[in-house]
N, C-alpha and C positions, 0 to 999 in steps of 0.2 A: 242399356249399354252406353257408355262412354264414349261420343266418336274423341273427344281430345284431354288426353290421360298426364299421368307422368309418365310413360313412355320414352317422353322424349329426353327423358334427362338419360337415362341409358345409351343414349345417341349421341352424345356431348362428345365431341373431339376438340384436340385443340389445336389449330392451323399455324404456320408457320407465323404466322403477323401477333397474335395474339401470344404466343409461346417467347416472342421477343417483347410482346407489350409487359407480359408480367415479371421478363428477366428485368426490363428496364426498371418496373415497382419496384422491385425486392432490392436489386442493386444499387439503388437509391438511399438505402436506409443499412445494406450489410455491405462487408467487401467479400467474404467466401460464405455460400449459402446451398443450401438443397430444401429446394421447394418439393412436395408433392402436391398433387392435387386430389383429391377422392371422391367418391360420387357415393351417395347411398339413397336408396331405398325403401320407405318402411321397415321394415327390421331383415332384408335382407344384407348379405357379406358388404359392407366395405368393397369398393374398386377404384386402386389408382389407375387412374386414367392419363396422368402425367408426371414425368418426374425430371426435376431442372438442377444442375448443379452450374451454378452462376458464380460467376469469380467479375465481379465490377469493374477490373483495370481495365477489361478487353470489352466491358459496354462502350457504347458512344453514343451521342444524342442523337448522333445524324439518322436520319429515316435509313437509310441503306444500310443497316450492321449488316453484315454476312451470319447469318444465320448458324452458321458453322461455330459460331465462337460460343455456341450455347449447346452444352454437351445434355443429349438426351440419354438418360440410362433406363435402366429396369430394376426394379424395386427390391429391394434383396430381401430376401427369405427370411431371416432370425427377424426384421423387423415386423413380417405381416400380422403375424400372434397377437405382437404387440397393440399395434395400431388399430386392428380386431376389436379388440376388448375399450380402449380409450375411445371410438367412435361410437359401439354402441350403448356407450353412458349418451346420448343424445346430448352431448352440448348447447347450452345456448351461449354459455361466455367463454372469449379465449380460455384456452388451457396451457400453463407454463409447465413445463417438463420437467421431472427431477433427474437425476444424476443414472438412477435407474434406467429410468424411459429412453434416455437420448443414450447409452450403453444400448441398447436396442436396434438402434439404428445406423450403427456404426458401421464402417467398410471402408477402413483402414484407414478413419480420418476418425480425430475425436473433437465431436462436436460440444460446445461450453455452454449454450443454451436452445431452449426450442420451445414451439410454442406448438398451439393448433388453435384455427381460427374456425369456426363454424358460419355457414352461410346459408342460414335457410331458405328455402327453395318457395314453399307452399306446405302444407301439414305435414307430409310425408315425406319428401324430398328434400336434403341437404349436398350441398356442395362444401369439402372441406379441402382447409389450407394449412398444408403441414408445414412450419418455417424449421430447419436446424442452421445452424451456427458455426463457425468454427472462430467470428468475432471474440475480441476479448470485450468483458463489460457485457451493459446489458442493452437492450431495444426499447427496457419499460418506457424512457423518458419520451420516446416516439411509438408507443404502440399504437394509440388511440389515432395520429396519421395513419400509419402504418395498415393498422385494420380498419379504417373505410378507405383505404386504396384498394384494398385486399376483397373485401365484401362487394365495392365496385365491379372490380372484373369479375368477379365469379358469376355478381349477377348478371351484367351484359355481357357474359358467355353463354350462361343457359336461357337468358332472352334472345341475345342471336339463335340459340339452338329453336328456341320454342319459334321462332318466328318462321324460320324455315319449315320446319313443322307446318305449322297453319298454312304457311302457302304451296305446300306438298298437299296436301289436307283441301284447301280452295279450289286447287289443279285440276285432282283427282275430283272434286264435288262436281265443278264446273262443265267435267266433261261426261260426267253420267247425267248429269241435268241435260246437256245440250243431246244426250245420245236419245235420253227417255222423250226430250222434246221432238226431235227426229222419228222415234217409232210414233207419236201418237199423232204426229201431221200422216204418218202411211194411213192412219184411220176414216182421213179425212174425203169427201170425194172427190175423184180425179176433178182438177179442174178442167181437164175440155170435155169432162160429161156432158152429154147428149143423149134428152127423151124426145124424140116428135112429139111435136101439140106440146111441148111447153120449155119454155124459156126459166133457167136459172141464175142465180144470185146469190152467193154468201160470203161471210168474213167470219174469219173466225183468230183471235187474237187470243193467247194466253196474258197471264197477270205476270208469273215469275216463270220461265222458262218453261213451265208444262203447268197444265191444271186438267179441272176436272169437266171443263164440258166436254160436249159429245155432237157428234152432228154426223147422219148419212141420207142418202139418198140413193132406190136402188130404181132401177127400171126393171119392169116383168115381163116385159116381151116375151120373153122363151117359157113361161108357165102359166100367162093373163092375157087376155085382152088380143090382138092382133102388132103384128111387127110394125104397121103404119104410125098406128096410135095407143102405142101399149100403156098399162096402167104402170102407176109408182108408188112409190112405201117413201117414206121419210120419218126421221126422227130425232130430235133433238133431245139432248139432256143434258142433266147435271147434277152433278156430286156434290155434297155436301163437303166443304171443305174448300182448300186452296193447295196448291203442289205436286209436289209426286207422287203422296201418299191418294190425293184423289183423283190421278193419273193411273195409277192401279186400277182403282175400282173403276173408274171407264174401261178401261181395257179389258179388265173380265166382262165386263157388261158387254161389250161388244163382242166378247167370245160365246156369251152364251146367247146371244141373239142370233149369231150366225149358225148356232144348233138348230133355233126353230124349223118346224116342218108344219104346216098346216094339215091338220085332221076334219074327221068330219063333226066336233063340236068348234070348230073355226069360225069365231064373229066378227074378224077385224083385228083392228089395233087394240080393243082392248082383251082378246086372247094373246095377243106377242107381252102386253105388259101382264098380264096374269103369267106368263111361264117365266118372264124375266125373275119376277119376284118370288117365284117359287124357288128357284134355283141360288137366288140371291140368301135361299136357309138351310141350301142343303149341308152345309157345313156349320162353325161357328160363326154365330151371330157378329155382325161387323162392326156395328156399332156406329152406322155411318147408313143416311138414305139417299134415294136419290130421286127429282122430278125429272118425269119426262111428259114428252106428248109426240105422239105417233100417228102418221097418217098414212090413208090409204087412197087411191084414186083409180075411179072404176071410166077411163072415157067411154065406152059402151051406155053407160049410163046415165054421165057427168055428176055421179054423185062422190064425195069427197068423206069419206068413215074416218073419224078420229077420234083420240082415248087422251085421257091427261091426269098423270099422273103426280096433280100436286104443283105442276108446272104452271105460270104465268100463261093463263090465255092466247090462242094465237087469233090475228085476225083475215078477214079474205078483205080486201081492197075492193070494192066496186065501182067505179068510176071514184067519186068523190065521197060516196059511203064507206062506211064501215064497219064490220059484221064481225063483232065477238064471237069466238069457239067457247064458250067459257061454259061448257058442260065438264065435270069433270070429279077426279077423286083425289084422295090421299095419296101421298107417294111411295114409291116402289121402299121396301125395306122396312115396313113397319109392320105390317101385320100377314105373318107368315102364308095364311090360305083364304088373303083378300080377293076376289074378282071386280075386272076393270069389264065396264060396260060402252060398247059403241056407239057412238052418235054419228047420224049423218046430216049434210047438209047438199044442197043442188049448185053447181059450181056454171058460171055462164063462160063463153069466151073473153078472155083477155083479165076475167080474177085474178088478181096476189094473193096469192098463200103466204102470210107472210108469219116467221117463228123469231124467237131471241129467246136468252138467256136472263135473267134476273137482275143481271147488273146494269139494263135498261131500265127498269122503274125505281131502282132504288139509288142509283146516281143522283150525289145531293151537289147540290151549286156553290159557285165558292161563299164564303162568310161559313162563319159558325153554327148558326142557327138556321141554316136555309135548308128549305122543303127539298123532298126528292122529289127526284125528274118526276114519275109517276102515272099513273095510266092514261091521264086524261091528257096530257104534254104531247106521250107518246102518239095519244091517236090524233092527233092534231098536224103531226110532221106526217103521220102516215096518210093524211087524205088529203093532205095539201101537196105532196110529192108528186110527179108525173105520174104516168099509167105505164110503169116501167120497171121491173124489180131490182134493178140492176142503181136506179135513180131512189127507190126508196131504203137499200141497204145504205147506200151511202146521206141521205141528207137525215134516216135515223142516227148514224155516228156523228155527222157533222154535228149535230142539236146537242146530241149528250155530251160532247166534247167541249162546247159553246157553252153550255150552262155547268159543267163542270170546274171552265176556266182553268184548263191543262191540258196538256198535250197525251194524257194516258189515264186510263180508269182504274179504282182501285181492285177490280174482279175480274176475270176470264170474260171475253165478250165474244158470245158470237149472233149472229145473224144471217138470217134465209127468205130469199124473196121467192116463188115459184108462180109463175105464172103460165095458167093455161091459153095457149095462142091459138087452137084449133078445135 
């Protein structure tokens, strides 16, 4: 589908300013005239859309004519037949009138010559200019003025038209963009979220008004763990792609997440991405995957279960170390009755959990030929950061912005620091 058609030419009016700019044309060159205007279509009917009987004594140069001295009519009957039939010869050169033709369009004046001026639009769309006469002589000596004054306006009529259009068209885009950006920050987690025993930190920034990562974080208190120090789930992802179209697919993603129910063949995070991607076929094929990585946190145990789904490694922070997740698999949406296997790891007090998005490694630095950011970059800001998550989301963006050399990245960015405090 076409969002921007010929459409708009169906839409073509002509305003009082414009309907004295073409009287001022025509009366330029005749002293009693009837302009039409006509609009067509592909091989739909003919439509005037305006019709001018100009008489030149009562034009004036001055910007202010009173509008009133330009009589608008309605197209009379005996001639539509006619004009019918002459338009859809599809014109490309003016057409001079015979004695027949202009008998046609008579009403109670007899007109001495006429023409029709063709103004194509784009393949299918024309805009036409019907001149009659009731001059004596002819227009020949000035037509060729005449008809690129003529072709002028027609076309900066139906360009004002189309321009309006597009920004009728911008309006409307701009505000389903901004609304779809709206639903999919609700997806995001509340920022005064609050787990005891551990301390949060994210960013999450789209590319063009919405995209496709994904990011939550739930606390279990009320099904894990105890109310003091309840366990948490976390999960980051993303969609192949850039926009709204991979705004959708987070969003179902997130619909069918929040289906899950744990059973008793329940292994962690990689049962939650084993049923995502189940579900991700229960219809047609999308044609679109996505990585994630999923975590689970048991403080009962301080052990930390995580599954990865094709996604960029995440790392835990330990003091000045740094401890790759990089156990992991393919991503959700490739192969219909894949299973994701869980890994765990032993998590101490004051660990970052820390997760991002793809557009951390693959951020290339200004010049042409310059290497992306890249893993080893990344773990280098992450161990040299404070022991603070809140300190290592932000001096990760500072870096990749810094060796960017711009104030904005070309992908969706987001970022999670978690840190267990207790």
């Amino acid at each position: 589908m076409k969002l921007f058609d010929d459409s708009y030419i169906e839409q073509i009016n002509v305003t009082p300013k414009q309907r004295q700019s073409l009287a001022n044309i025509v009366g330029s060159y005749l002293s009693h005239s009837r302009v039409l205007l006509v609009r067509q279509i592909d091989s739909f009917l003919p439509q005037v859309i305006e019709e001018l009987d100009i008489d030149s004594t009562q034009l004036s140069s001055d910007s202010d004519v009173h509008l009133s001295q330009v009589e608008t009519t309605v197209v009379c009957v005996n001639c539509a037949p006619e004009l019918q039939g002459l338009l859809q010869r599809n014109l490309l050169e003016p057409l001079k009138l015979n004695e027949r033709q202009l008998d046609s369009f008579s009403r109670m004046k007899n007109y001495t010559q006429g023409w029709i001026y063709p103004v194509p639009l784009d393949e299918f769309a024309h805009l036409w200019c019907v001149l009659l006469s009731e001059d004596n002589g002819t227009i020949k000596e000035a037509d060729e003025s005449l008809r690129l004054n003529i072709e002028l306006f027609c076309t900066r009529l139906a360009l004002k038209k189309r321009t309006d259009v597009l920004q009728e068209a911008r309006t409307w885009i701009d505000a389903e963009l901004g609304e779809m950006a709206r639903l999919q920050h609700l997806l995001l987690p509340d920022s005064g979220l609050k787990i005891p025993g551990v301390e949060l930190a994210f960013r999450f920034k789209v590319f063009r008004s919405s995209g496709g990562d994904y990011i939550d974080i739930t606390s279990f208190k009320n099904e894990l763990g105890s109310p003091e120090s309840p366990s948490f789930g976390a999960i980051i992802a993303d969609v192949a792609g850039h926009g709204p179209s991979a705004t959708i697919e987070a969003v179902m993603m997130d619909a069918i997440l929040r289906t899950f129910k744990p059973d008793d063949t329940f292994n962690g995070p990689g049962s939650v991405l084993t049923y995502i991607n189940q579900h991700f076929f229960t219809r047609r094929e999308r044609g679109r995957f996505v990585t994630a990585c999923i975590f689970n946190y048991q403080p009962e145990t301080r052990m930390l279960g995580y599954a990865c789904a094709g996604h960029p490694h995440a790392y835990i922070k330990r003091g000045n170390q740094i401890i790759r997740l990089d156990e992991g698999s393919i991503p959700v949406g490739v192969v219909p009755d894949f299973s994701w296997e869980t890994f765990h790891i032993p998590m101490l007090k004051d660990d970052i959990l820390f997760m991002y998005t793809d557009v951390v490694i693959e951020t290339r630095g200004a010049g042409a030929n310059s290497d992306e950011f890249g893993f080893e970059r990344l773990e280098a800001v992450i161990a040299e950061a404070e022991l603070c998550p809140h300190r290592v989301v932000d001096d990760v963006e500072a870096a990749l912005l810094a060796y960017a050399g711009r104030r904005s990245l070309d992908d969706d960015l987001t970022l999670c620091g978690i840190q267990i405090t207790a």
